[in-house]
C-alpha positions as CSV (number, residue, x, y, z in Angstrom):
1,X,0.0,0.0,0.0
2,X,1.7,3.0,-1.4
3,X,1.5,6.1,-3.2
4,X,2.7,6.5,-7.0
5,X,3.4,9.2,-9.1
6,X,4.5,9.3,-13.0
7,X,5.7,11.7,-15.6
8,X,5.7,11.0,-19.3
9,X,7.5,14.0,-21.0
10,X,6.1,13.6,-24.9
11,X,8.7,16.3,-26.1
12,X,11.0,13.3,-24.8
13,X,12.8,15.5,-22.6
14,X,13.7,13.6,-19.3
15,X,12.4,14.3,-16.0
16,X,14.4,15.9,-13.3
17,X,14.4,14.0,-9.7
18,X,13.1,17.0,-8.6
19,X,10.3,17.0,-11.1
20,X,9.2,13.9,-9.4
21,X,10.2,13.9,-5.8
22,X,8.0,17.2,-5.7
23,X,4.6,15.4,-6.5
24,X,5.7,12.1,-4.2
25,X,6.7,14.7,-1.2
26,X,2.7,15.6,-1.7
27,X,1.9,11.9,-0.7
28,X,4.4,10.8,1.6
29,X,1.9,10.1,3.8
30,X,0.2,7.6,1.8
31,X,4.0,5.6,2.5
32,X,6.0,7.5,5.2
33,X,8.0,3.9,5.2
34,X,10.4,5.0,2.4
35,X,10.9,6.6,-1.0
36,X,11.7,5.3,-4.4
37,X,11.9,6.5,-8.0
38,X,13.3,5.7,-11.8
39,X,13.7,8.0,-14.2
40,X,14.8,6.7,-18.1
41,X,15.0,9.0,-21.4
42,X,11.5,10.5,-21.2
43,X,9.5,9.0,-18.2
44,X,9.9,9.0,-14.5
45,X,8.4,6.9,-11.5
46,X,7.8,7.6,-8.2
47,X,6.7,5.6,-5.1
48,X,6.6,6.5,-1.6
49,X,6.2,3.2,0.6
50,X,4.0,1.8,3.3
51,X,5.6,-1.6,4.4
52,X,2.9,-4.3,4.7
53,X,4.4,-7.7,2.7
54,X,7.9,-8.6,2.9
55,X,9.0,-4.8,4.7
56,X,12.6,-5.8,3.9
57,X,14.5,-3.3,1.8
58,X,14.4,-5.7,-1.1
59,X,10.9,-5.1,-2.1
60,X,11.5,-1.4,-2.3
61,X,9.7,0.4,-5.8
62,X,10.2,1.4,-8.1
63,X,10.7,-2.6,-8.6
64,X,12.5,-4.0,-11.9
65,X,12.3,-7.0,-13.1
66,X,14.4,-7.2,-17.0
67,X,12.9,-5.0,-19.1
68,X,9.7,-3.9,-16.6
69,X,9.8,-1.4,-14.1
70,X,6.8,-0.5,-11.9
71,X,5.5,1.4,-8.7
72,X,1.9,-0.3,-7.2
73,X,-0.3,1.0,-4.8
74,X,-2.3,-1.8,-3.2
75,X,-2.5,-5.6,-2.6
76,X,-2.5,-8.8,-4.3
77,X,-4.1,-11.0,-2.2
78,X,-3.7,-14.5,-3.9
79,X,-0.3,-13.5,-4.4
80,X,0.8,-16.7,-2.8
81,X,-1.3,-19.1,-5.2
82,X,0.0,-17.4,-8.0
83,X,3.5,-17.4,-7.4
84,X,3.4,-20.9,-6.9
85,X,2.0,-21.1,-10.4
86,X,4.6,-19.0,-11.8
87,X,7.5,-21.1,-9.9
88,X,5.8,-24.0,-11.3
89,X,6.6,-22.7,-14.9
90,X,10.5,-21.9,-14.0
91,X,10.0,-18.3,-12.5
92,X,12.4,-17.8,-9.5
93,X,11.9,-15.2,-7.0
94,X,14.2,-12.7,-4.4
95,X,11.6,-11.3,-2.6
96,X,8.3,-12.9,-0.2
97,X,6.5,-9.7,-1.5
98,X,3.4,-9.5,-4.1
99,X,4.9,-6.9,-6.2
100,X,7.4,-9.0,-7.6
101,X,4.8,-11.7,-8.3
102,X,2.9,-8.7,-10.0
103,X,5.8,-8.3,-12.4
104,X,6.3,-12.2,-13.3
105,X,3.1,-12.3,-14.0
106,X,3.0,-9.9,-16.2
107,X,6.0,-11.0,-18.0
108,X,4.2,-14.4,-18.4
109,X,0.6,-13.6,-19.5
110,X,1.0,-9.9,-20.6
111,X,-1.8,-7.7,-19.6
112,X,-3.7,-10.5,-19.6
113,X,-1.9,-11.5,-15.9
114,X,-4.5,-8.6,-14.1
115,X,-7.0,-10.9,-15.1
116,X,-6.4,-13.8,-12.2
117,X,-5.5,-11.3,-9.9
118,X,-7.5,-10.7,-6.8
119,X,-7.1,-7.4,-5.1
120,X,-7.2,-3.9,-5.1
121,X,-4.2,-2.1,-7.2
122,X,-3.5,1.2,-9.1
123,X,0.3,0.3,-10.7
124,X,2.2,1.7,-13.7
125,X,3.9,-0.7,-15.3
126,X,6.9,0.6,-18.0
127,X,7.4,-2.0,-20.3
128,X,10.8,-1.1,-22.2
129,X,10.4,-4.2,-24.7
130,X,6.9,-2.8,-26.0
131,X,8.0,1.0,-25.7
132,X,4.8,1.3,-23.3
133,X,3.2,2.4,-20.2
134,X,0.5,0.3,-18.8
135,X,-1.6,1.9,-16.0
136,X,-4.3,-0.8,-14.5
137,X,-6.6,0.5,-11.9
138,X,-8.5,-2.7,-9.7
139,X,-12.2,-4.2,-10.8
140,X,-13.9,-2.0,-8.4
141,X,-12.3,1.2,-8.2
142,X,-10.7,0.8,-4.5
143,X,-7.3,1.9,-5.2
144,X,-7.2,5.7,-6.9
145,X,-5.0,7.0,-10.1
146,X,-5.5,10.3,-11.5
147,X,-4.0,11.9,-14.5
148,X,-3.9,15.2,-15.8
149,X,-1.6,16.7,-19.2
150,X,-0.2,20.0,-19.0
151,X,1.8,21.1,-22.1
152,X,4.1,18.4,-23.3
153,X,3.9,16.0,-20.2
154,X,1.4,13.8,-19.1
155,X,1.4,13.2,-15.3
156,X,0.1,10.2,-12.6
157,X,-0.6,10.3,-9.1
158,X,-2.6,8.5,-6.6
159,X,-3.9,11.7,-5.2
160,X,-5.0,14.7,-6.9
161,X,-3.0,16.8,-4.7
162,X,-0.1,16.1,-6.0
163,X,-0.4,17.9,-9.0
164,X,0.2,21.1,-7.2
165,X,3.5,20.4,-7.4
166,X,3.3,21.3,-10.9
167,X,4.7,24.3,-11.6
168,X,2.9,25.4,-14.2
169,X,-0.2,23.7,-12.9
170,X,-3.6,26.1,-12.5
171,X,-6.4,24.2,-10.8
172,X,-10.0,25.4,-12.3
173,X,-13.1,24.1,-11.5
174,X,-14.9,21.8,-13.5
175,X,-18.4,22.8,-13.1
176,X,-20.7,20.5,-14.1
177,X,-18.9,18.1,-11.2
178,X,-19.0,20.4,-8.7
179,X,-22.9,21.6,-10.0
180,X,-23.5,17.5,-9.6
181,X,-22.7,17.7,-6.1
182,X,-23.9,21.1,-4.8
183,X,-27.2,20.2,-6.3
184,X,-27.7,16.4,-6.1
185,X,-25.0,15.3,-3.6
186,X,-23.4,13.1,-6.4
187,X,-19.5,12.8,-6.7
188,X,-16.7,10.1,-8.0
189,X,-19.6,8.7,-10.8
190,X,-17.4,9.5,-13.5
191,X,-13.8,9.5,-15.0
192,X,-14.1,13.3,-14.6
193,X,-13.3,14.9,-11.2
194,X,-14.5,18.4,-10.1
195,X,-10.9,19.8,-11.0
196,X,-10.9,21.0,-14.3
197,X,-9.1,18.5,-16.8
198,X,-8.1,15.8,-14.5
199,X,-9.2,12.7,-14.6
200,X,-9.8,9.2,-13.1
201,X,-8.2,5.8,-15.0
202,X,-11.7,4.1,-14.9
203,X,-12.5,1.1,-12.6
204,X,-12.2,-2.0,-14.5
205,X,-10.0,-0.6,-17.1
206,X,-5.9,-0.4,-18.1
207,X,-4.5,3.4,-19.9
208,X,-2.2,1.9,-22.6
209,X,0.6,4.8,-23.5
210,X,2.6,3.6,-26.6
211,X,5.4,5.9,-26.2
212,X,6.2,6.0,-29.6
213,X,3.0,7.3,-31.1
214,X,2.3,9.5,-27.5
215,X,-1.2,7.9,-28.0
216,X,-3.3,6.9,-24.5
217,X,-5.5,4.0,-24.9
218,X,-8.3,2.9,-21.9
219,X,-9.3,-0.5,-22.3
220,X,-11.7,-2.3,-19.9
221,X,-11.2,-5.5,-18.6
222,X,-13.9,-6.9,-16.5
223,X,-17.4,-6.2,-16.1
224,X,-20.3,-7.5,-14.2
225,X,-22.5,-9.4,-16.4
226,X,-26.2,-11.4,-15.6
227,X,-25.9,-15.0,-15.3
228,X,-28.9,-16.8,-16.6
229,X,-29.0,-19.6,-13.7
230,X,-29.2,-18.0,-10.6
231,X,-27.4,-19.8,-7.7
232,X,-28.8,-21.1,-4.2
233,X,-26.5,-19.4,-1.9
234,X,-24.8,-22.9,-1.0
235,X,-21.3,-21.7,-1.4
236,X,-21.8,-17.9,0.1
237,X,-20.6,-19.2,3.8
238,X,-16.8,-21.0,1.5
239,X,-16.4,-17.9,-0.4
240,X,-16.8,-15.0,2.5
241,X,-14.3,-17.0,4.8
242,X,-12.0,-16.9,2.3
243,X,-12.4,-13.5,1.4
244,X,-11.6,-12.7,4.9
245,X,-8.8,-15.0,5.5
246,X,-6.2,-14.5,2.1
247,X,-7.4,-10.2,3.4
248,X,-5.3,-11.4,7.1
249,X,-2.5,-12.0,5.0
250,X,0.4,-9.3,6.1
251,X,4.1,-8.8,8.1
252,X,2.7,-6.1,10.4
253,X,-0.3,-6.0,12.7
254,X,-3.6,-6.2,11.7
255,X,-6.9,-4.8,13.6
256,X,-10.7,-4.4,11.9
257,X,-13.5,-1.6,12.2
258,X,-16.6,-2.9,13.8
259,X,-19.6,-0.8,13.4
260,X,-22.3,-3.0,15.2
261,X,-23.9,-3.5,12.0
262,X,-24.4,-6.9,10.4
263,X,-21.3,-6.6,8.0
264,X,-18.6,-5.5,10.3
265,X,-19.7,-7.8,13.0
266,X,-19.7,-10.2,10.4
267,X,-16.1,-9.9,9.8
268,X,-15.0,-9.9,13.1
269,X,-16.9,-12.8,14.6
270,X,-16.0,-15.1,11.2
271,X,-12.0,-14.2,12.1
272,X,-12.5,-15.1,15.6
273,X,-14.7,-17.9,15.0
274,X,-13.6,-19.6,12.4
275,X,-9.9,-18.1,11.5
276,X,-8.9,-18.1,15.2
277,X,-7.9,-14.5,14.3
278,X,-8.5,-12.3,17.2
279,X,-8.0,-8.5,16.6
280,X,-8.6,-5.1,18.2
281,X,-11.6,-3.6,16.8
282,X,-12.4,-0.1,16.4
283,X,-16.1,1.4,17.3
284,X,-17.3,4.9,16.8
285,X,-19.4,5.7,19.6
286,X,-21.9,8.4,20.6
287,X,-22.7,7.5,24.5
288,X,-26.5,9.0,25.2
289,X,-27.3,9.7,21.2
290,X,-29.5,7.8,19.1
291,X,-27.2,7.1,16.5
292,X,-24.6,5.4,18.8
293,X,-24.1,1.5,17.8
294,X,-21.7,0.9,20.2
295,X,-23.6,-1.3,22.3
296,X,-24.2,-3.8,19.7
297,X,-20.4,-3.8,18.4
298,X,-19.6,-4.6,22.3
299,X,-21.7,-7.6,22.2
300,X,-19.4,-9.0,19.2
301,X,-16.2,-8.3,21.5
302,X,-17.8,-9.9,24.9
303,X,-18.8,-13.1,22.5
304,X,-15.2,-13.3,21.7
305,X,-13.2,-11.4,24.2
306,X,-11.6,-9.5,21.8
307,X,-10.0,-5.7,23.0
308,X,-12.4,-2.8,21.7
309,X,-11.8,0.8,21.5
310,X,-14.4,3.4,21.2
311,X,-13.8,6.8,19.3
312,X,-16.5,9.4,19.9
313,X,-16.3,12.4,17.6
314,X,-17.3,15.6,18.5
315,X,-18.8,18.6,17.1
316,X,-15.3,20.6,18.4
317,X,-13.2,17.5,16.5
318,X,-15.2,18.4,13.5
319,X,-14.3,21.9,13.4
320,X,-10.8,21.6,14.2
321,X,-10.4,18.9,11.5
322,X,-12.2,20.3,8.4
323,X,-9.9,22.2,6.9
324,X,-7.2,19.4,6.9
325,X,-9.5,16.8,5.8
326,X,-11.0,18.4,3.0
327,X,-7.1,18.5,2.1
328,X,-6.6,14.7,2.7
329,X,-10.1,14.3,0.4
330,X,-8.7,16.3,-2.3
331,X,-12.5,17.3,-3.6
332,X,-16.3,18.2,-1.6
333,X,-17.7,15.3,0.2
334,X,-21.1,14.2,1.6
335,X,-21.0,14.8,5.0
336,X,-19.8,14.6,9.0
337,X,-19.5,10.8,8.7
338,X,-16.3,11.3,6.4
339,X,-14.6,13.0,9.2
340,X,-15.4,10.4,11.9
341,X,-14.4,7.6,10.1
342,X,-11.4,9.6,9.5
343,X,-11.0,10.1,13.4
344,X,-11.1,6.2,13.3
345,X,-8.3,5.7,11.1
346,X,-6.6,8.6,13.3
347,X,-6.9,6.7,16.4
348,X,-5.8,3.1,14.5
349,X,-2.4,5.2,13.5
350,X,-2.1,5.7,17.1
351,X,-2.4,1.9,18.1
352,X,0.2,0.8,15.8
353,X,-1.4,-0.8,13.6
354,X,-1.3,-0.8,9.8
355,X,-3.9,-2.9,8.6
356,X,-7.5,-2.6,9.2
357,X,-10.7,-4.9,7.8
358,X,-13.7,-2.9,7.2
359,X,-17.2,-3.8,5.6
360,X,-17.6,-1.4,3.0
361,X,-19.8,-3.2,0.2
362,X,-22.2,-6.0,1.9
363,X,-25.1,-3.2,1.3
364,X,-24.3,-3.1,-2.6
365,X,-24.3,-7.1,-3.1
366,X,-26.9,-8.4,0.1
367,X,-29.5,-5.5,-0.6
368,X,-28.6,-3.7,2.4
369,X,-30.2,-0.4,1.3
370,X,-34.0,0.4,1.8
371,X,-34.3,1.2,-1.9
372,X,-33.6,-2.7,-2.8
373,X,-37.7,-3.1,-2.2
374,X,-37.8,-1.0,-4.9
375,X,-36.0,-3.2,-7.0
376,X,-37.1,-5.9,-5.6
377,X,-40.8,-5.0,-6.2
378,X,-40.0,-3.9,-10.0
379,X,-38.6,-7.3,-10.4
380,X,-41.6,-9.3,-9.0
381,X,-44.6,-7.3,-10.4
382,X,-44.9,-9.0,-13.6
383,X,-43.9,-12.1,-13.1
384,X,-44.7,-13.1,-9.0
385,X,-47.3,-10.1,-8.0
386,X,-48.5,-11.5,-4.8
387,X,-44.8,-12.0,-3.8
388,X,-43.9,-8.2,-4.7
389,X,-46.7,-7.4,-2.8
390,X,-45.9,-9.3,0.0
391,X,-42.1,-8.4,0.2
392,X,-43.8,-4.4,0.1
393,X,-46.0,-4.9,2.7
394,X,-44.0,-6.8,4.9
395,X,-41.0,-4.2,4.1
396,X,-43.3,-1.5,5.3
397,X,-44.3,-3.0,8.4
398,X,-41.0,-3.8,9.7
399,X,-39.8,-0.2,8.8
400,X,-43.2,1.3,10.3
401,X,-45.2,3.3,7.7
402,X,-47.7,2.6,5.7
403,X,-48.6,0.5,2.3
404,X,-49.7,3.7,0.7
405,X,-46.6,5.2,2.0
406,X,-44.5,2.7,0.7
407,X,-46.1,2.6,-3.0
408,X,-45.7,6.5,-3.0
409,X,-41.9,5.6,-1.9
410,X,-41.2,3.7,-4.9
411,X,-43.1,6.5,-7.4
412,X,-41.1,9.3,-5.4
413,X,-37.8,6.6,-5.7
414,X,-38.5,7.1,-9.5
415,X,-39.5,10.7,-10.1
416,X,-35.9,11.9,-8.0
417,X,-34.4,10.3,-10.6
418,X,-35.3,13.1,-12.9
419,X,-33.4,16.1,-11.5
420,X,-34.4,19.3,-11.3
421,X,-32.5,22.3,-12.4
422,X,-31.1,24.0,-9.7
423,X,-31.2,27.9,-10.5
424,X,-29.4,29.6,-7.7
425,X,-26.4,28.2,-10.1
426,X,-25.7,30.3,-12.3
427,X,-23.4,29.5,-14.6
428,X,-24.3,27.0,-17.4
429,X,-21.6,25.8,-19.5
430,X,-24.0,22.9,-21.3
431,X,-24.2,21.4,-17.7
432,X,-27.6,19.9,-18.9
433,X,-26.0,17.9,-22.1
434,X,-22.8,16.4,-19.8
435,X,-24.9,15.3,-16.7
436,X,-24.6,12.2,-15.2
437,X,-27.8,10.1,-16.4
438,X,-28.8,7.3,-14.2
439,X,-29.3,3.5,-15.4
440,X,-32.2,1.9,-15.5
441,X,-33.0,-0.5,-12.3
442,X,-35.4,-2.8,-13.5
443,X,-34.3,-6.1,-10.4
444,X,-32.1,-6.7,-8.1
445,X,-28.9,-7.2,-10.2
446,X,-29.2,-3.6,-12.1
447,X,-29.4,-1.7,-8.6
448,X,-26.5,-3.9,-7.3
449,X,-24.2,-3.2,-10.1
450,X,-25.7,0.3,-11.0
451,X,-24.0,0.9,-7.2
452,X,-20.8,-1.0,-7.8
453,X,-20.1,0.7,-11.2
454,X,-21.7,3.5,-11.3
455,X,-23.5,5.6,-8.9
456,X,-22.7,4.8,-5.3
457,X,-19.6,2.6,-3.4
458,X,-17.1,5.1,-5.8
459,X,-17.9,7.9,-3.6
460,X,-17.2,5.4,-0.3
461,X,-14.0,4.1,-1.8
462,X,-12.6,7.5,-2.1
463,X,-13.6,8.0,1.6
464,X,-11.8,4.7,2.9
465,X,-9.2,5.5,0.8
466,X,-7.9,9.1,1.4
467,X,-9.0,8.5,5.7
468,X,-6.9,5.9,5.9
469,X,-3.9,6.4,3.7
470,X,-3.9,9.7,5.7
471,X,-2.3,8.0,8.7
472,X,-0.6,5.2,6.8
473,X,-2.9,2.7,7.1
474,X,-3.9,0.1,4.6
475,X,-8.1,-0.5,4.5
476,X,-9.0,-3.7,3.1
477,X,-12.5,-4.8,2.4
478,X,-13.4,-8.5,2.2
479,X,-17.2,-8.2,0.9
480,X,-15.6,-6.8,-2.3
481,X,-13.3,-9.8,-3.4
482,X,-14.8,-10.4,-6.8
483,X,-15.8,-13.8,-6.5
484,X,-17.7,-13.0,-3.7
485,X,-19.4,-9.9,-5.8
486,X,-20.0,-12.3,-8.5
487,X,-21.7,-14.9,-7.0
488,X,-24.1,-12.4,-4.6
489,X,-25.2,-10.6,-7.6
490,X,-26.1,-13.5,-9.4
491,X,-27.7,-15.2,-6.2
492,X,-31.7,-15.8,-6.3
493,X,-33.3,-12.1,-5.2
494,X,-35.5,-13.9,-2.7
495,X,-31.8,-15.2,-1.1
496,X,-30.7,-11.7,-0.3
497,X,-34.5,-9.9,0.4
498,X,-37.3,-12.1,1.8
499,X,-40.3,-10.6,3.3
500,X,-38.8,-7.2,4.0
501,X,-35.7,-8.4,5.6
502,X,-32.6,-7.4,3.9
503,X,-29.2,-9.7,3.7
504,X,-31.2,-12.7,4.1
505,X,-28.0,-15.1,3.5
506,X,-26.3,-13.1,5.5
507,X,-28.2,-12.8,8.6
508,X,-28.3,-17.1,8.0
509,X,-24.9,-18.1,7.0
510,X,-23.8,-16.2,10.5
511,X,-26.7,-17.8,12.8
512,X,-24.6,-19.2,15.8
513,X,-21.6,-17.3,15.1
514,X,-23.1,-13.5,15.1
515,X,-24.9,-12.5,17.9
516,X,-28.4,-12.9,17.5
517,X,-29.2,-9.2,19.0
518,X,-27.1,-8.0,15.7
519,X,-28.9,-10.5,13.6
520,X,-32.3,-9.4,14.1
521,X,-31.7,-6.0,13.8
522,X,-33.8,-4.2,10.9
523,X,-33.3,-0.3,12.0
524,X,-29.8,0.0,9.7
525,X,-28.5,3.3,10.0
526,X,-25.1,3.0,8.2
527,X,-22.4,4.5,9.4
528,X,-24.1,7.8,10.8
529,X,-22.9,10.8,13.2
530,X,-25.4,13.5,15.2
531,X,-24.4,15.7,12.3
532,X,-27.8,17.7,11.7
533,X,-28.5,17.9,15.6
534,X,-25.3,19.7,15.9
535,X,-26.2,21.7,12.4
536,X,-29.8,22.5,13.8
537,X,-28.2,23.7,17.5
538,X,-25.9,25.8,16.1
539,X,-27.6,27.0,13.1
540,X,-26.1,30.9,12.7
541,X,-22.7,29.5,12.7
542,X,-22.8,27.1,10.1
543,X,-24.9,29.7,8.2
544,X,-21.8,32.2,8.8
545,X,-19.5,29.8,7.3
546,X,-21.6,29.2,4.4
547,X,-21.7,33.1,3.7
548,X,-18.0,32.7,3.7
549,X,-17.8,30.2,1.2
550,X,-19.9,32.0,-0.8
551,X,-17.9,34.6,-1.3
552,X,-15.7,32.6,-2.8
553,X,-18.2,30.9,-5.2
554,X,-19.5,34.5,-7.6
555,X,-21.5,31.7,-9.9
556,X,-24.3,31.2,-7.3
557,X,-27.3,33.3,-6.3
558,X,-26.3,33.8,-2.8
559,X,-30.1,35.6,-2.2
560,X,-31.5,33.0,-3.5
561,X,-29.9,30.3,-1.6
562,X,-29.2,31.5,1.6
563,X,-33.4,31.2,2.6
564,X,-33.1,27.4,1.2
565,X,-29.8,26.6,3.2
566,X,-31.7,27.4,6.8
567,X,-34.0,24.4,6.0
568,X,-31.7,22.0,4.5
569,X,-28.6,21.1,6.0
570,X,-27.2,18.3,3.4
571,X,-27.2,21.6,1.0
572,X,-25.5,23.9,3.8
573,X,-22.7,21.5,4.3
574,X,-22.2,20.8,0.5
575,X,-21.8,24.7,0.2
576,X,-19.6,25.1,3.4
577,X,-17.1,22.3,2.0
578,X,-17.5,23.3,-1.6
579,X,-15.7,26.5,-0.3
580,X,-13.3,25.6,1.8
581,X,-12.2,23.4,-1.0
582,X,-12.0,26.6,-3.6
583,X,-10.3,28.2,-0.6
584,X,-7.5,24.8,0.4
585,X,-6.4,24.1,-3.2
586,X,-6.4,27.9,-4.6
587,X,-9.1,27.0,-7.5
588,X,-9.5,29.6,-10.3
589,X,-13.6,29.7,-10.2
């Protein structure tokens, strides 16, 4: 777990150290373990590293390996099966670290080696034989890689921020992004970011630079496609164990995040349980407040006697921390939660530790989400009515409103997914032509992979990502190993929602080994903080820092806002961050 940097110079004038020291100094604390870089005719790699596998001095990046040199941000976690395949077929090894298995691989099966991986990973790959660069970003989009051309060179890093280093560099806004997430409270959906020409290397997909021609070519690799068979669930106990186990694979200590919800505690009891892997966990905790879990998380430590520690993030934490985290974030995000979870990732820093397990996407692939009955019911109509009816109204009763309710839930569910023009923004720039149009959801499988590729976990990635390489720790997420994705999405509906109750195989493959006060819970709140009670109590102060930020954002109708920010707060925080970030990165409006 790393952070990389690149510069391709296409007037094939070569890179100074300095060139790329200066934009790996910007992410040193993505690896505050050591420092790396290669620099060859007209291109230069970076790496700063965070020593998880193998932390001898051996497996140092930039790594070389003939003819290939590369600098990888992330983890192979079946590294161990493959480099017995590759030894098999006369490959030796120097190291015990995945990178170097990264590089055999590739040398043996070309680009098509990313195929069998299973991991996370944003590397670039120089490959002197084919006069190339190959970028490769993971299947899901958990590892970042950002890219940006100004004049002749063409520049990579994990983090945006590290394009300030750029001399020349002038970061403008792009506005239909930023209009996106003022207005609809969407961000990360596209390759496009909310800086003005620089861009994401999709999910799924490798950026081909033939050197020769200076031509950049995105090819995608994987996809998540509808089997016609649906399976029984019979082999979702096998495949989340060892999802969880080849994720405990590392040299340095290990601990997991453990929310009280069904996925964390999920994790944590399975590792205990069934991997004899006992680890501190980490709890955010609100002691009096509604929104506090804690109590249900503790139940998973007494069951297994396993050391908890409880962070409780204040209002006061907040407001010190906002500044530097919309720096660690790079661009706007959603809300209060980012910055507790970041406060988590803070405190796991503290205890030593390097490697945390989180839950992050069991809601996309179990139907963890209310909306799933919406899907679910779309499904079912045509085919099963009674059932979509009974799955509605049993939905509805376990979440207390009523049928009519419900049915106007789905119709409202629809109808937001035509937005409405937001006219305190005043600038128009064809916004309405490049916005980001929704798929259709038509079952279960559309939501669940319209919220794995499109709209929805990219936004939570970013989060995990940028908290927790913050303080040098690596964030690895078991309920997105592919195979595990894969199966769940092709899994019978009725598997994952039954009768209103959500995770279905879940909530059964972890009867006797869950507790059963976390089993048969139904009032999910996700991973929540008393944000709009502190919002609401303190309203003239957050409206002052709003006015603030506006000054710094001329293209909106600050009369006609400022009335609709003291009744919604998701709206008043989106403008407070959106101007702090104008403000942190110096952002030509």
């Amino acid at each position: 777990m790393c952070g990389i940097a690149a510069i391709i110079d296409y007037a094939k004038i070569k890179p100074k150290v300095e060139d790329i020291k200066s934009m790996t100094d910007l992410l040193a604390h993505r690896g505050p373990d050591g420092e790396g870089f290669y620099i060859e005719r007209d291109v230069a790699l970076g790496h700063r590293r965070l020593s998880i596998i193998d932390i001898h001095t051996r497996s140092d990046q930039p790594m070389h390996y003939g003819h290939l040199h590369l600098v990888f941000n992330g983890m192979i976690y079946n590294y161990i099966e493959l480099k017995d395949e590759l030894m098999a077929l006369g490959y030796e090894f120097t190291t015990t670290s995945d990178t170097e298995v990264i590089l055999a691989a590739y040398q043996e099966w070309d680009i098509a080696a990313f195929d069998r991986f299973n991991g996370m990973w944003a590397l670039i790959l120089q490959d002197d034989k084919k006069n190339r660069i190959v970028c490769s970003r993971d299947r899901f989009g958990i590892k970042p890689l950002y890219y940006t051309q100004i004049d002749q060179r063409l520049y990579f890093a994990s983090e945006i921020k590290a394009f300030a280093a750029i001399k020349s560099w002038n970061p403008k806004i792009n506005h239909t992004r930023l209009y996106e997430y003022l207005a609809f409270n969407m961000t990360d959906h596209t390759s496009e970011t909310m800086f003005d020409a620089v861009y994401q290397v999709p999910r799924s997909h490798h950026a081909i630079i033939d050197l020769e021609s200076k031509q950049m070519n995105l090819v995608q690799y994987y996809d998540l496609t509808r089997q016609m068979d649906q399976n029984d669930g019979e082999d979702f106990l096998g495949l989340f164990e060892d999802s969880i186990r080849i994720r405990t694979r590392t040299d340095v200590p290990l601990a997991s995040t453990l929310s009280g919800g069904m996925d964390s505690s999920s994790i944590v009891s399975v590792m205990a349980a069934h991997l004899k892997t006992i680890s501190d966990t980490y709890t955010l905790a609100y002691p009096g407040n509604l929104v506090d879990e804690s109590s249900y998380a503790l139940k998973v430590n007494h069951q297994y006697q396993i050391p908890s520690k409880l962070v409780t993030t204040t209002e006061d934490y907040l407001m010190e921390h906002i500044d530097e985290l919309i720096y660690q974030q790079d661009e706007p995000f959603t809300g209060a939660t980012v910055m507790a979870q970041s406060h988590i990732y803070h405190e796991v820093n503290k205890g030593g530790y390097k490697v945390i397990l989180g839950g992050q996407g069991g809601d996309e692939i179990l139907c963890g989400y209310d909306k799933f009955s919406v899907a679910y019911f779309k499904e079912k109509i045509k085919s099963k009515p009674l059932e979509a009816l009974s799955a509605l109204y049993h939905f509805q009763k376990i979440r207390s409103f009523g049928m009519v309710d419900a049915i106007q839930s789905i119709i409202f569910y629809e109808r937001n997914k035509k937005k409405k023009e937001a006219i305190w923004y005043t600038l128009d720039q064809n916004m309405k032509q490049k916005l980001f149009i929704r798929s259709k959801e038509n079952n279960v499988f559309d939501m669940s992979k319209n919220l794995l590729q499109n709209l929805g976990i990219s936004a939570l990635l970013r989060y995990e990502d940028r908290n927790s390489m913050s303080y040098g720790v690596e964030s690895r997420l078991p309920f997105l190993d592919y195979r595990l994705v894969e199966y769940c999405l092709n899994m019978k509906s009725e598997l994952k929602f039954e009768k209103g109750i959500t995770k279905k195989i879940l909530r059964k493959s972890m009867s006797g080994i869950v507790p059963d006060a976390i089993l048969n819970r139904n009032d999910k709140m996700g991973f929540v903080t008393p944000q709009y009670a502190w919002m609401n109590n303190n309203k003239d102060h957050y409206i002052k820092l709003a006015e603030d930020s506006l000054v710094k954002m001329p293209f909106i109708n600050k009369e006609m806002i400022l009335p609709i920010l003291y009744k919604n707060n998701d709206l008043l925080w989106r403008i407070i961050n959106a101007g702090k970030w104008i403000t942190q990165f110096n952002i030509s409006v």
